[in-house]
C-alpha atoms as an extended CHARMM CRD file, in Angstrom:
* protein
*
        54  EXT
         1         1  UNK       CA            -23.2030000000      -16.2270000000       -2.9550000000  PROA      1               0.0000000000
         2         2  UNK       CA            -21.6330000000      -19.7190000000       -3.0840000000  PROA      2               0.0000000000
         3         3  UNK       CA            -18.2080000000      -18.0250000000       -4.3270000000  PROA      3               0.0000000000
         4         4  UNK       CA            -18.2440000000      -15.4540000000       -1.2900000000  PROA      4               0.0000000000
         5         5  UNK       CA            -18.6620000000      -18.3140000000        1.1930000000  PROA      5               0.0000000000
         6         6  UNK       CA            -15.8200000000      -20.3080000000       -0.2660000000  PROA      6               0.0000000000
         7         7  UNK       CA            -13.5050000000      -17.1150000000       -0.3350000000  PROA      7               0.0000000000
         8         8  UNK       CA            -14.1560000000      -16.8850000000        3.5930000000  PROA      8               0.0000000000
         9         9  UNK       CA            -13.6750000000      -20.7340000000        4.0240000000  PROA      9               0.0000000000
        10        10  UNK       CA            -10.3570000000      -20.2850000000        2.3100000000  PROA      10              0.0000000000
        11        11  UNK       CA             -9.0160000000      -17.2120000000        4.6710000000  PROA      11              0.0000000000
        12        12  UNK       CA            -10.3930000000      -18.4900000000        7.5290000000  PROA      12              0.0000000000
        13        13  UNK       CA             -8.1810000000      -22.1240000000        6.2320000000  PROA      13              0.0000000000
        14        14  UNK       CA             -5.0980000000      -19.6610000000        5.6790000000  PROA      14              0.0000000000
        15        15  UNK       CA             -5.7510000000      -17.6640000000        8.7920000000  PROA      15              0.0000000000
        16        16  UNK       CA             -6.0760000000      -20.9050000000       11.1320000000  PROA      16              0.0000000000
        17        17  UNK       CA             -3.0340000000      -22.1640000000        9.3490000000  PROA      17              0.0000000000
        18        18  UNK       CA             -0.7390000000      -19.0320000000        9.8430000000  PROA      18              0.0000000000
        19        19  UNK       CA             -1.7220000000      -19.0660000000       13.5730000000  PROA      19              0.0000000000
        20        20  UNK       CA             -1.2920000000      -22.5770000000       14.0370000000  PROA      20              0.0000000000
        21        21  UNK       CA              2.3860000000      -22.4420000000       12.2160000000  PROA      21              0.0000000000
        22        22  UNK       CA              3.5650000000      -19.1710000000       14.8040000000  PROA      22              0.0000000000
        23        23  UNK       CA              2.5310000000      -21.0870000000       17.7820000000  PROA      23              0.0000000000
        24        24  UNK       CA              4.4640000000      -23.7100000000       16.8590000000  PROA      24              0.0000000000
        25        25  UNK       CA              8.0960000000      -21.8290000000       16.5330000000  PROA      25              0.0000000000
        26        26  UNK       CA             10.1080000000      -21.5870000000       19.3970000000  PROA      26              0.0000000000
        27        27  UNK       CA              9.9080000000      -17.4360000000       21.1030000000  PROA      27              0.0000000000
        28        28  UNK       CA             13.1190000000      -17.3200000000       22.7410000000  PROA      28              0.0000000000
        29        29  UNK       CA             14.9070000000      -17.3840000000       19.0120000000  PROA      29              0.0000000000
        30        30  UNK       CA             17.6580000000      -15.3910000000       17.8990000000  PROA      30              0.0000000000
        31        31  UNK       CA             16.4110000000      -14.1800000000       14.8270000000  PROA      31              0.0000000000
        32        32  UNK       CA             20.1560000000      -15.5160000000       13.0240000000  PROA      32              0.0000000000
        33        33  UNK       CA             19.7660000000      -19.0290000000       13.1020000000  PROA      33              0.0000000000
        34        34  UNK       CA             23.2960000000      -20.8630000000       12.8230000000  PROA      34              0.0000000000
        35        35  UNK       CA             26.5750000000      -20.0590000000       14.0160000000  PROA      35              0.0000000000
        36        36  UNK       CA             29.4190000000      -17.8320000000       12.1860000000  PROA      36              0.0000000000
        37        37  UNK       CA             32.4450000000      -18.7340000000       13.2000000000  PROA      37              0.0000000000
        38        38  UNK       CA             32.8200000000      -21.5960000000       10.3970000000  PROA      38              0.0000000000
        39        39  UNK       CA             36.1180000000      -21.2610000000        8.3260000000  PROA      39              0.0000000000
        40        40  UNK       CA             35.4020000000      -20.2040000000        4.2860000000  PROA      40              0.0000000000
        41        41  UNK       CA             37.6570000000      -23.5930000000        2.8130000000  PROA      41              0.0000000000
        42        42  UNK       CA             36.5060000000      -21.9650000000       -0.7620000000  PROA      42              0.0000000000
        43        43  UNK       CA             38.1750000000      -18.6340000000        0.0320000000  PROA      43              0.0000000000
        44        44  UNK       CA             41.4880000000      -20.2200000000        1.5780000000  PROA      44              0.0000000000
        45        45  UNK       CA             41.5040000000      -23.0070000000       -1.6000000000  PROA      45              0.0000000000
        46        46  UNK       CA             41.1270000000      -19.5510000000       -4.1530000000  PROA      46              0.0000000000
        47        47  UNK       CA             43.6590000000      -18.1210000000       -2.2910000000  PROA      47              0.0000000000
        48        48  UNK       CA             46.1660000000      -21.1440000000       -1.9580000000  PROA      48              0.0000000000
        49        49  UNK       CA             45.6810000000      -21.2060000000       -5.8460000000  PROA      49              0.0000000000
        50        50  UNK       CA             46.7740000000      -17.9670000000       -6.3270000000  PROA      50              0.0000000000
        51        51  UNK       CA             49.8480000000      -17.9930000000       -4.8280000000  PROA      51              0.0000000000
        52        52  UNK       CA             50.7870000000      -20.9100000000       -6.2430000000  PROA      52              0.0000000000
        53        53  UNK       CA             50.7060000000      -19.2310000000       -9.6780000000  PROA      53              0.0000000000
        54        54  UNK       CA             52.4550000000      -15.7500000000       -8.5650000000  PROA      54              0.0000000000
């Protein structure tokens, strides 16, 4: 009896906490957070390497 009323007093912890944690997050979110239009510097410094040595 005492291990079935703990089990519900964790989910009903878990439960409070997953509700509390979605009202919390901004709606209006794109769901691709940052921006893409950043420049690769590994891919131009492979790149630079290689035609130095061809």
């Amino acid at each position: 009896m005492d291990a079935i009323i703990i089990s519900l007093f964790i989910i009903a912890l878990l439960a409070y906490g997953l509700e509390r944690n979605r009202r919390h997050q901004a709606q209006p979110r794109s769901r691709l957070a940052g921006s893409s239009d950043i420049i690769d510097r590994d891919s131009e410094r492979i790149i630079g390497e290689l035609r130095t040595r061809s």
